[in-house]
MARTIDREN-295319 format. One record per residue (C-alpha): residue number from 1; x, y, z. Coordinates in steps of 0.2 Angstrom, whole numbers, plus 5000, padded with zeros to 4 digits. Example, Ala and Ser with C-alpha at 12.3 -4.5 7.8 and 13.67 -1.06 7.14 Angstrom:
+-----+------+------+------+
| num |    x |    y |    z |
+-----+------+------+------+
|   1 | 5062 | 4978 | 5039 |
|   2 | 5068 | 4995 | 5036 |
+-----+------+------+------+
***
This chain:
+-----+------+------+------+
| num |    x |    y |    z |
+-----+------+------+------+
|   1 | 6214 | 5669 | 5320 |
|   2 | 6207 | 5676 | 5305 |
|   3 | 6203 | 5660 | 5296 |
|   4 | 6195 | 5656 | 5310 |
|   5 | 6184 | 5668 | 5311 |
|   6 | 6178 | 5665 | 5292 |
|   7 | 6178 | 5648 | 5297 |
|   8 | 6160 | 5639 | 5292 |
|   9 | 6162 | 5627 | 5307 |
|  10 | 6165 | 5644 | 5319 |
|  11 | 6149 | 5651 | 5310 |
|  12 | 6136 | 5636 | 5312 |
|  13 | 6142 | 5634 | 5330 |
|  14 | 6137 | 5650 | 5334 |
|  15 | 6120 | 5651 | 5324 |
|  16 | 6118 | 5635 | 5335 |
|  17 | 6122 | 5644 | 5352 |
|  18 | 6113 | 5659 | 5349 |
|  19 | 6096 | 5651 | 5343 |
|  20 | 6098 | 5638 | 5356 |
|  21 | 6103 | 5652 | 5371 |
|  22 | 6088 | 5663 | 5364 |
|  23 | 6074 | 5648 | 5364 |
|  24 | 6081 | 5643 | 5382 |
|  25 | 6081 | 5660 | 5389 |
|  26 | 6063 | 5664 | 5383 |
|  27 | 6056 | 5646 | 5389 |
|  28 | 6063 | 5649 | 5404 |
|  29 | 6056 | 5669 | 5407 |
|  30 | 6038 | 5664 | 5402 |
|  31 | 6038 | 5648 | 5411 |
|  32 | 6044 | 5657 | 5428 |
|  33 | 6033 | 5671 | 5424 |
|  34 | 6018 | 5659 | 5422 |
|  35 | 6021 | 5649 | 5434 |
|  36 | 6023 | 5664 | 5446 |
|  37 | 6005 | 5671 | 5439 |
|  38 | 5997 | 5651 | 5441 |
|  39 | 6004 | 5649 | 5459 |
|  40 | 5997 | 5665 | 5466 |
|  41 | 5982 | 5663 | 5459 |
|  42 | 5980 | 5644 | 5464 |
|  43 | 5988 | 5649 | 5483 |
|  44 | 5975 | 5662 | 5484 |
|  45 | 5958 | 5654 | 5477 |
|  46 | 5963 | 5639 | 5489 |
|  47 | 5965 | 5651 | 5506 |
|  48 | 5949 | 5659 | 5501 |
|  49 | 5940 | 5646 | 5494 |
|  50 | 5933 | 5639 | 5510 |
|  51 | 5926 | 5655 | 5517 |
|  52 | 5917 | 5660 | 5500 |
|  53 | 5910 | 5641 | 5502 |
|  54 | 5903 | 5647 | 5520 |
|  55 | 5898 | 5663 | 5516 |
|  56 | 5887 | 5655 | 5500 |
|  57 | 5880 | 5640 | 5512 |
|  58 | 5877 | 5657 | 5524 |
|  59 | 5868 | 5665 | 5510 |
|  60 | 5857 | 5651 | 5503 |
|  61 | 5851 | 5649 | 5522 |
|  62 | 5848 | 5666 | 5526 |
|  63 | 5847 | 5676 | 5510 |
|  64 | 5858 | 5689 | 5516 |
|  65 | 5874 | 5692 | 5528 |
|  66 | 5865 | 5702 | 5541 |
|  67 | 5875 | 5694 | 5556 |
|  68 | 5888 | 5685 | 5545 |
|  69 | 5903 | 5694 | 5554 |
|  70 | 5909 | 5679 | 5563 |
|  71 | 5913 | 5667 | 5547 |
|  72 | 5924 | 5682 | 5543 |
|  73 | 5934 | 5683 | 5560 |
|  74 | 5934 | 5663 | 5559 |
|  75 | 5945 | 5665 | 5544 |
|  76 | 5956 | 5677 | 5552 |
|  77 | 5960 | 5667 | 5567 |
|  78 | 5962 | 5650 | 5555 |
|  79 | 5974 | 5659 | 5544 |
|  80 | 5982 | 5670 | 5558 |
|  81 | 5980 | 5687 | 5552 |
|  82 | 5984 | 5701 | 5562 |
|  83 | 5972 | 5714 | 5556 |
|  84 | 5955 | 5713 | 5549 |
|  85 | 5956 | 5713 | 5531 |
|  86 | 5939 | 5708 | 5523 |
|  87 | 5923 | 5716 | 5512 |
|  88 | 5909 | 5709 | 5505 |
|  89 | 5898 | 5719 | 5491 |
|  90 | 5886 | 5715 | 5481 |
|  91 | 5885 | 5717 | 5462 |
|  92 | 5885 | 5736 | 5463 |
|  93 | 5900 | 5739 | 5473 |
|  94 | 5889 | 5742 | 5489 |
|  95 | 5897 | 5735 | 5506 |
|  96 | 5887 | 5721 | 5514 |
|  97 | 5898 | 5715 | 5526 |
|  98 | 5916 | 5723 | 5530 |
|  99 | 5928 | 5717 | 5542 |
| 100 | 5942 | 5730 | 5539 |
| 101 | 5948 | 5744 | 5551 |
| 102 | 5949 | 5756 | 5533 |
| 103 | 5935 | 5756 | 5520 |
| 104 | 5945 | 5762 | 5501 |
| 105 | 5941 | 5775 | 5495 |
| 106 | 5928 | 5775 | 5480 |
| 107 | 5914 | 5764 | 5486 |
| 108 | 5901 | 5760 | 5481 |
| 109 | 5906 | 5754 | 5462 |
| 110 | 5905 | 5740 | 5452 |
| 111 | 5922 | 5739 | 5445 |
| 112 | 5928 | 5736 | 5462 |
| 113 | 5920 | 5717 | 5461 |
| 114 | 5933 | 5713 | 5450 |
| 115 | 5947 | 5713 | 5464 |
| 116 | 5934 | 5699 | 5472 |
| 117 | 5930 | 5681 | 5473 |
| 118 | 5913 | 5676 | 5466 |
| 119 | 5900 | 5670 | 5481 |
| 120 | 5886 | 5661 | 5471 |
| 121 | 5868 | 5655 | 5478 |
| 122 | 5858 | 5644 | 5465 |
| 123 | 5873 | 5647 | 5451 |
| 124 | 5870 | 5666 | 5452 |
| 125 | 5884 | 5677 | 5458 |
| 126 | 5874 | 5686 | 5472 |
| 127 | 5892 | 5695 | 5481 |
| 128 | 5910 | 5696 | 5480 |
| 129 | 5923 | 5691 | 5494 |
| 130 | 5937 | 5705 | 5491 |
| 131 | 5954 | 5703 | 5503 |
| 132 | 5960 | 5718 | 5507 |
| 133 | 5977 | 5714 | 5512 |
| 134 | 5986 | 5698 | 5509 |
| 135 | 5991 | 5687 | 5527 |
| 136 | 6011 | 5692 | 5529 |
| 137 | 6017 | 5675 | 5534 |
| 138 | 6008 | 5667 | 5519 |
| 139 | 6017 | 5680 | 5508 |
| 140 | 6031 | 5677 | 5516 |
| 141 | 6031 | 5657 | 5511 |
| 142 | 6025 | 5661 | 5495 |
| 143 | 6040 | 5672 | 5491 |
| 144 | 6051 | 5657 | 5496 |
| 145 | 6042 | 5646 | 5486 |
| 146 | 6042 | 5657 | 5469 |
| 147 | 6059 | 5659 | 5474 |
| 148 | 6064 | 5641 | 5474 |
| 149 | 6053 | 5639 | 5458 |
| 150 | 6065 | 5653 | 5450 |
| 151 | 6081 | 5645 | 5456 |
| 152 | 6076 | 5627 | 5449 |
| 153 | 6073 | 5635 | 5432 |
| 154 | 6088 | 5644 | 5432 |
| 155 | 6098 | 5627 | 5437 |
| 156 | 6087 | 5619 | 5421 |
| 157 | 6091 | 5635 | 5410 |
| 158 | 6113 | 5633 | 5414 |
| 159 | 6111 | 5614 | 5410 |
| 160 | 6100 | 5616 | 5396 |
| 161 | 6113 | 5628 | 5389 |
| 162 | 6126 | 5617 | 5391 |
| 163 | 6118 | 5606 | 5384 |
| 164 | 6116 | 5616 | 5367 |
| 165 | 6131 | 5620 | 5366 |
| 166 | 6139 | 5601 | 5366 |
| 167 | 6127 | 5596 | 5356 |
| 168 | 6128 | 5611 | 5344 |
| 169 | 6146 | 5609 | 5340 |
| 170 | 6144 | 5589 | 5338 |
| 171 | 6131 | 5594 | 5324 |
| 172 | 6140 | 5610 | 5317 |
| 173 | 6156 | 5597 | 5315 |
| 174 | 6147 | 5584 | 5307 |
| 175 | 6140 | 5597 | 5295 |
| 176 | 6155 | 5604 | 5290 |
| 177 | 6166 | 5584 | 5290 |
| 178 | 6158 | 5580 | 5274 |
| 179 | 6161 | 5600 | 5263 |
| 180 | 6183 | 5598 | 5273 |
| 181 | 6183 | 5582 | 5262 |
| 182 | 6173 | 5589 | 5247 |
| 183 | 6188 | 5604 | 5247 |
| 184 | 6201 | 5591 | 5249 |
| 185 | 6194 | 5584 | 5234 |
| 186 | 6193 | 5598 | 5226 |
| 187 | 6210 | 5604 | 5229 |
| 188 | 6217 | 5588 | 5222 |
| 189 | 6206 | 5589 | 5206 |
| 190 | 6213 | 5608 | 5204 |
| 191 | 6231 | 5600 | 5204 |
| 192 | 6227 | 5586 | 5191 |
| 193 | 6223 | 5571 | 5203 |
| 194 | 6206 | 5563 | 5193 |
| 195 | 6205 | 5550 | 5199 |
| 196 | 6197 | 5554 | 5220 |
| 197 | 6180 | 5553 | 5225 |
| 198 | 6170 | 5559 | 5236 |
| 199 | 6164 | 5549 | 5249 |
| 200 | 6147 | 5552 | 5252 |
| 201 | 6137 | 5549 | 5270 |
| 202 | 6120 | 5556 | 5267 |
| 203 | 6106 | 5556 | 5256 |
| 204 | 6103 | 5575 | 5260 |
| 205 | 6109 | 5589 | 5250 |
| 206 | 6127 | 5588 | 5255 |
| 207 | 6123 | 5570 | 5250 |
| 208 | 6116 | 5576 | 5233 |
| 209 | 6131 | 5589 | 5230 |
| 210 | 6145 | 5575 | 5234 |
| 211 | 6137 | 5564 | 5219 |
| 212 | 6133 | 5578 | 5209 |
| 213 | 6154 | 5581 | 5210 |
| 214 | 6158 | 5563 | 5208 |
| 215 | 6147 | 5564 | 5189 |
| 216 | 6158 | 5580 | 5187 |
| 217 | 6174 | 5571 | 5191 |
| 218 | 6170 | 5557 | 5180 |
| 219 | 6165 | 5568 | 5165 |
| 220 | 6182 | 5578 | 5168 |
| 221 | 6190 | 5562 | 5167 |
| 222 | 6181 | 5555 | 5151 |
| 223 | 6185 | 5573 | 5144 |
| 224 | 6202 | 5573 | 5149 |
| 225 | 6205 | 5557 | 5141 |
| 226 | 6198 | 5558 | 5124 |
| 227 | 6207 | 5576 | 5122 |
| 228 | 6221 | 5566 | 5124 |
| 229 | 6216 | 5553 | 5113 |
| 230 | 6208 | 5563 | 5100 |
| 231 | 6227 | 5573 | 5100 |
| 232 | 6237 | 5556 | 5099 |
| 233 | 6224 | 5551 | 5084 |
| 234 | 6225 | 5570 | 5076 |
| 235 | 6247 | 5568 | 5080 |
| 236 | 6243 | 5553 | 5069 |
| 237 | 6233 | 5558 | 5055 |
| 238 | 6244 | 5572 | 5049 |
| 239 | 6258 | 5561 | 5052 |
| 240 | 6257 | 5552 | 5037 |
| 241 | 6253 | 5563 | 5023 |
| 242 | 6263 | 5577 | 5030 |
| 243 | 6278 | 5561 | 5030 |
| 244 | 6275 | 5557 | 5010 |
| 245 | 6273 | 5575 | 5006 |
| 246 | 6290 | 5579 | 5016 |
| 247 | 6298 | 5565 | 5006 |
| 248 | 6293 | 5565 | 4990 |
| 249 | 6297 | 5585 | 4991 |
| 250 | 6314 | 5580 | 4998 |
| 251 | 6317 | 5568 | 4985 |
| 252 | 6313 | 5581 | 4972 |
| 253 | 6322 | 5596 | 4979 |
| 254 | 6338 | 5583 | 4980 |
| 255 | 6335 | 5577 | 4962 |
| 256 | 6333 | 5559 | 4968 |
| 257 | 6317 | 5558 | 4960 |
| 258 | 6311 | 5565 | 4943 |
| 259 | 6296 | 5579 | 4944 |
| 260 | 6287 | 5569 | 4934 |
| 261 | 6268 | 5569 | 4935 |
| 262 | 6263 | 5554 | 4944 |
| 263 | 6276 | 5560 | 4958 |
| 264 | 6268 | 5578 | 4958 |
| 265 | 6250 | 5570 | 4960 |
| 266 | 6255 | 5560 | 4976 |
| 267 | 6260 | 5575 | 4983 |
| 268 | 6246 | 5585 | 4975 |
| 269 | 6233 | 5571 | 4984 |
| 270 | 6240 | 5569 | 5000 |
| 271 | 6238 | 5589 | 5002 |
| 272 | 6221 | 5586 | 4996 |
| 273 | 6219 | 5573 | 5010 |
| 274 | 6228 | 5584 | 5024 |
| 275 | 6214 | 5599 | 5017 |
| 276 | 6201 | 5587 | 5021 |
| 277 | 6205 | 5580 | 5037 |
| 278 | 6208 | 5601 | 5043 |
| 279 | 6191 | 5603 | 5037 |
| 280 | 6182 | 5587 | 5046 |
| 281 | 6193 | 5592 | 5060 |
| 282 | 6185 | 5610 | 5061 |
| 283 | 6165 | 5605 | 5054 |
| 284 | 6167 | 5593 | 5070 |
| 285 | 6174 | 5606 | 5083 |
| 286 | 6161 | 5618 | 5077 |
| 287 | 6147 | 5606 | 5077 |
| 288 | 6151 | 5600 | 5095 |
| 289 | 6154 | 5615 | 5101 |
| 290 | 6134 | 5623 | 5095 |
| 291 | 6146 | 5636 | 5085 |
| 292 | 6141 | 5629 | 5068 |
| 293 | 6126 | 5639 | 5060 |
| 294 | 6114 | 5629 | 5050 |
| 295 | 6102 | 5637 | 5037 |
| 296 | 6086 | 5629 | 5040 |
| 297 | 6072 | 5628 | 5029 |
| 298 | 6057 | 5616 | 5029 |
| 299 | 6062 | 5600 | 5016 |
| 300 | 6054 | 5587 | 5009 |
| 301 | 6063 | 5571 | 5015 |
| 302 | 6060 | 5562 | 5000 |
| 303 | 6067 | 5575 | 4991 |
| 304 | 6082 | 5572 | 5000 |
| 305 | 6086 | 5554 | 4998 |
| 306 | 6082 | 5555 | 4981 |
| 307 | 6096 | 5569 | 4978 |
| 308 | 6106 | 5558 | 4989 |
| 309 | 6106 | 5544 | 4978 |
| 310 | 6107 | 5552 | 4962 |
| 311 | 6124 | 5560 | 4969 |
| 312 | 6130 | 5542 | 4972 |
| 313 | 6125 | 5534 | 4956 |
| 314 | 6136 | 5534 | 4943 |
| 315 | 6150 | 5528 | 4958 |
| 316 | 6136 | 5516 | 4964 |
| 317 | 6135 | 5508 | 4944 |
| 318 | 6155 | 5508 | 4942 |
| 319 | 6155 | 5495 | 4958 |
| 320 | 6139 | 5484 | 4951 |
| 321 | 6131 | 5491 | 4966 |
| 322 | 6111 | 5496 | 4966 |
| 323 | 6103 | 5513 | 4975 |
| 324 | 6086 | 5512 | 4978 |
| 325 | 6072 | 5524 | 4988 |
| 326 | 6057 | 5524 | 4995 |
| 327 | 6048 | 5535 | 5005 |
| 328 | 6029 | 5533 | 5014 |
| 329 | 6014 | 5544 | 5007 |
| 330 | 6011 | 5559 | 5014 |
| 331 | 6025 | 5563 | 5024 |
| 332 | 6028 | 5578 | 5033 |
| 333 | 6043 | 5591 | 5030 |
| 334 | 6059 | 5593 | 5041 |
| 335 | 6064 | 5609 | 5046 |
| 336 | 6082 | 5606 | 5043 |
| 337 | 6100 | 5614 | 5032 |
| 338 | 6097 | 5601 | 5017 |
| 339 | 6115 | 5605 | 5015 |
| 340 | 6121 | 5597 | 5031 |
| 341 | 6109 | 5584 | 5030 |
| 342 | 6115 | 5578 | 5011 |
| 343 | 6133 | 5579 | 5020 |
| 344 | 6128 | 5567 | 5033 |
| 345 | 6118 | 5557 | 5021 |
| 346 | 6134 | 5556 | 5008 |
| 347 | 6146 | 5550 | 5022 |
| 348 | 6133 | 5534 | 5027 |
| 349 | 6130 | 5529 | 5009 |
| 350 | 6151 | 5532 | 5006 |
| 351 | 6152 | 5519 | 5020 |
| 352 | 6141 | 5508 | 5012 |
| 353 | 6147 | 5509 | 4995 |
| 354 | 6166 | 5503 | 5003 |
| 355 | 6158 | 5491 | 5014 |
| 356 | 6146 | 5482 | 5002 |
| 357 | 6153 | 5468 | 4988 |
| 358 | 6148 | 5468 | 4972 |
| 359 | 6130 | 5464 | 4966 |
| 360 | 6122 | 5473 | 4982 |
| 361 | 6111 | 5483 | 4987 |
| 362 | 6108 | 5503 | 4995 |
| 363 | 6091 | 5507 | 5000 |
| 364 | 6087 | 5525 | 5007 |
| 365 | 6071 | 5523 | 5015 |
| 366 | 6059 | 5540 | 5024 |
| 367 | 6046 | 5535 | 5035 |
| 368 | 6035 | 5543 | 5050 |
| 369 | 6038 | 5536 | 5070 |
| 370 | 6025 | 5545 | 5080 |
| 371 | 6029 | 5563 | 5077 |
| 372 | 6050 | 5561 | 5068 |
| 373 | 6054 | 5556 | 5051 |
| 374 | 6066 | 5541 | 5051 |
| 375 | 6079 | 5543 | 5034 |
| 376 | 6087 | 5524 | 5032 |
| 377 | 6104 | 5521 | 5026 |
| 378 | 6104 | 5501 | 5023 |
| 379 | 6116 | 5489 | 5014 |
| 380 | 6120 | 5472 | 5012 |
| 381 | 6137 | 5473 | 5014 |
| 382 | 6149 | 5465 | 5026 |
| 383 | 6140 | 5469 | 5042 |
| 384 | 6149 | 5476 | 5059 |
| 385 | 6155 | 5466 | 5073 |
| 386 | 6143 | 5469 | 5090 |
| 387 | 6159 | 5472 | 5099 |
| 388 | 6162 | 5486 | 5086 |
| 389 | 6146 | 5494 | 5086 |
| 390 | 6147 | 5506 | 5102 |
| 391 | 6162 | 5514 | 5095 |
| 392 | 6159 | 5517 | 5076 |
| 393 | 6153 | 5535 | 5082 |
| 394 | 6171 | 5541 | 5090 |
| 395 | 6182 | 5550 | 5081 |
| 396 | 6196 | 5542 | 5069 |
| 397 | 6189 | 5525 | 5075 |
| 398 | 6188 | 5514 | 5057 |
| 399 | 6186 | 5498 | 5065 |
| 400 | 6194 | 5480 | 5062 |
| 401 | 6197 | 5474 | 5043 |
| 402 | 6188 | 5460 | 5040 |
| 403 | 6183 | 5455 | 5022 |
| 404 | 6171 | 5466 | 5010 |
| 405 | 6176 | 5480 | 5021 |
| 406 | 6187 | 5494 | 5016 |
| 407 | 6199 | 5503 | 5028 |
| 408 | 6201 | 5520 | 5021 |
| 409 | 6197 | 5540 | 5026 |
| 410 | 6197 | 5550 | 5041 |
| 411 | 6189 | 5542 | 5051 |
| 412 | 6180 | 5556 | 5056 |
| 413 | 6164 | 5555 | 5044 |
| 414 | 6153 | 5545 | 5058 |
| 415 | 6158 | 5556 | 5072 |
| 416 | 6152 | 5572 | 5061 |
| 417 | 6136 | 5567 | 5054 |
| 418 | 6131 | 5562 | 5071 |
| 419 | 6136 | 5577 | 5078 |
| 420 | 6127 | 5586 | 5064 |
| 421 | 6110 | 5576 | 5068 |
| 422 | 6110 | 5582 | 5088 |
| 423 | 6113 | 5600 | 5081 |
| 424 | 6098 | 5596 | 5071 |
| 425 | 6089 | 5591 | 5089 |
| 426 | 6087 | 5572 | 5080 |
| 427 | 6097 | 5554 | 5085 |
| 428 | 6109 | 5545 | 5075 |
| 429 | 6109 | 5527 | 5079 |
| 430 | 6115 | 5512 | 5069 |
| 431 | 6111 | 5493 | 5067 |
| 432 | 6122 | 5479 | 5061 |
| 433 | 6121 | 5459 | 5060 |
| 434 | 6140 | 5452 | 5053 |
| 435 | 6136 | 5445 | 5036 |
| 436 | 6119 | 5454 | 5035 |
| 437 | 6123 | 5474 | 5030 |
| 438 | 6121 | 5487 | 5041 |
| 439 | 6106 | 5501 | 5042 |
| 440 | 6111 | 5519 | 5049 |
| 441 | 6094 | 5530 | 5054 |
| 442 | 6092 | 5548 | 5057 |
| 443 | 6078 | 5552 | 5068 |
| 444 | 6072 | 5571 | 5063 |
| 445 | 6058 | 5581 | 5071 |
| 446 | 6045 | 5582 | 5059 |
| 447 | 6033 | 5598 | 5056 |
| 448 | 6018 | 5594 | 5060 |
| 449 | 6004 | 5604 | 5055 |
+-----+------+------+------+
***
């Protein structure tokens, strides 16, 4: 019973009922009412309507009622009237004509024409017709007729109400069909179940919550499943140089191998490569997560690629690789930490030292699109297959091998440096042709003076 009476469904009913009960009710009071006030009046102006026409056709003949006594006794015997009942005065209350065993009290005053019917002569009210007491057995039928007017809108009240209340519940129900299933949904997400959707009936704003839910179960669901895959990837990372440290130090504590040099530096770089991935693990979490606080400052962009390739030279000469720059005049600063842009800068021209043979080339370009500053990363190296290209961005991902490319790292450079690029407010994108190198570009807001 409780849960009844919290029940949504219980509370739009009623809202229904109630607004519904309330219009029908006051409909129906001022309908009877005015049509009680409109019935009177026309019953009335047609009883007396064709003596004021005689006693104006009187009027305009004579230009008085001087001996116009019989047109009122005519209407008593045509409506049947007992008693005599009838005045007429002029403008000023005075009595020209009476026809009434009791004159009221207060004569003669002008307000008292208001009780009256108009009698006019050449468009000019000239009298007034005033009743004095309404005929009993026209009263009589009018009662039974106001009456039956009453009773037919009671009858139309009871049915409209029924009416409202049918009709209330259908709607309240199908209201309430579509936020029962949205719950049901909601209870199975709660419990794990991903995989439900919501159906959606309308285009309204039940309509637009139910697809609004759906997005949300879908975004769960991508969420849900690169956690997992991102722990299955991590699980595996750590696995191996955690497996050749494990060993080696095995081997060593057992005396099966020597502690020579080259055995303490495998162990000594595979902790270096475990720091590493703890550290692109964490820069990534903090970046993704908006916790990572950048120290901006305005920057030349050429400034930056050109620290950028002088970082990368001596490496770039030892593999007969060239580094070359270029940057359009005039171009605006970037508010940006140089710091985490060099970072993302060194882990695209990393890339494409591996990836590029012999003999190539490395060009960091700056330019101005509209109001950003485009930094280029392009190589001639081995190119990325399209099939590869929406996925060089997700974390561990390294790609197929195919020739001129090296397999090595985390996996995670990518996924941080575009990470770090949103946090700047920019866009990493990438393009790539197999055969024909590959061109990374950082779109940066520029300052714009």
């Amino acid at each position: 019973m409780r849960r009844l009476k919290s029940s949504l469904l219980l509370k739009l009913i009623l809202a229904f009922w109630i607004v519904s009960i309330l219009g029908i009710v006051t409909v129906a009071f001022l309908a009877g009412r005015v049509s009680q006030l409109e019935f009177s009046r026309f019953v009335n102006e047609s009883r007396y309507q064709s003596l004021v026409d005689d006693l104006s056709t009187y009027y305009a003949n004579n230009g008085n009622f001087t001996n116009a006594a019989y047109l009122l006794e005519g209407a008593q015997s045509q409506l049947g009237l007992p008693t005599k009942e009838y005045l007429v005065v002029d403008l000023n209350g005075n009595v020209l004509l009476a026809q009434a065993q009791h004159i009221p009290p207060g004569l003669p005053s002008p307000e008292f024409t208001r009780f009256g019917f108009p009698i006019t002569s050449d468009s000019h009210v000239v009298a007034y017709l005033i009743p004095l007491r309404p005929p009993k057995g026209q009263a009589d039928n009018l009662s039974d007729i106001l009456q039956r007017i009453n009773l037919n809108l009671f009858l139309g009240v009871i049915f409209a109400t029924f009416l409202a209340l049918l009709f209330g519940w259908i709607m309240a129900r199908n209201m309430i069909r579509p936020l029962r299933h949205l719950n049901e949904v909601t209870q199975s997400i709660a419990q794990g179940d991903l995989d439900r959707q919501v159906i959606i009936t309308s285009h309204d704003e039940i309509g637009t919550l139910a697809t609004s839910f759906n997005q949300m179960i879908v975004s769960l669901k991508r969420s849900r499943d690169l956690r997992r895959q991102m722990t299955a990837d991590i699980a595996h990372e750590l696995r191996n140089p955690l497996s050749i440290i494990l060993g080696n130090a095995e081997a060593l504590s057992e005396g099966v191998l020597p502690a020579t040099p080259e055995t303490l530096e495998i162990i000594y770089d595979e902790a270096k490569h475990l720091s590493r991935l703890v550290d692109d693990l964490r820069t990534l979490s903090l970046s993704e997560s908006g916790e990572l606080h950048l120290q901006r400052g305005l920057a030349s962009p050429q400034d930056i690629i050109e620290r950028s390739a002088s970082a990368f030279g001596i490496r770039a000469s030892e593999k007969g690789l060239t580094i070359q720059t270029s940057a359009a005049r005039d171009l605006p600063d970037i508010d940006v930490d140089v710091e985490r842009i060099l970072q993302i800068l060194a882990n695209l021209v990393d890339n494409s030292l591996k990836h590029t043979p012999s003999g190539g080339t490395i060009q960091l370009t700056a330019n101005l699109d509209d109001k950003n500053v485009i930094i280029s990363v392009q190589d001639t190296g081995a190119g990325i297959q399209p099939e590869e290209l929406p996925f060089v961005f997700e974390r561990f991902y390294r790609g197929k091998q195919s020739p001129g490319r090296i397999q090595d790292g985390s996996g995670l450079g990518l996924a941080i440096s575009r990470a770090l690029v949103e946090l700047h407010g920019g866009n990493l994108s990438v393009e790539s042709q197999p055969g024909m190198g590959t061109r990374f570009m950082i779109s940066l807001p520029a300052v714009l003076s």
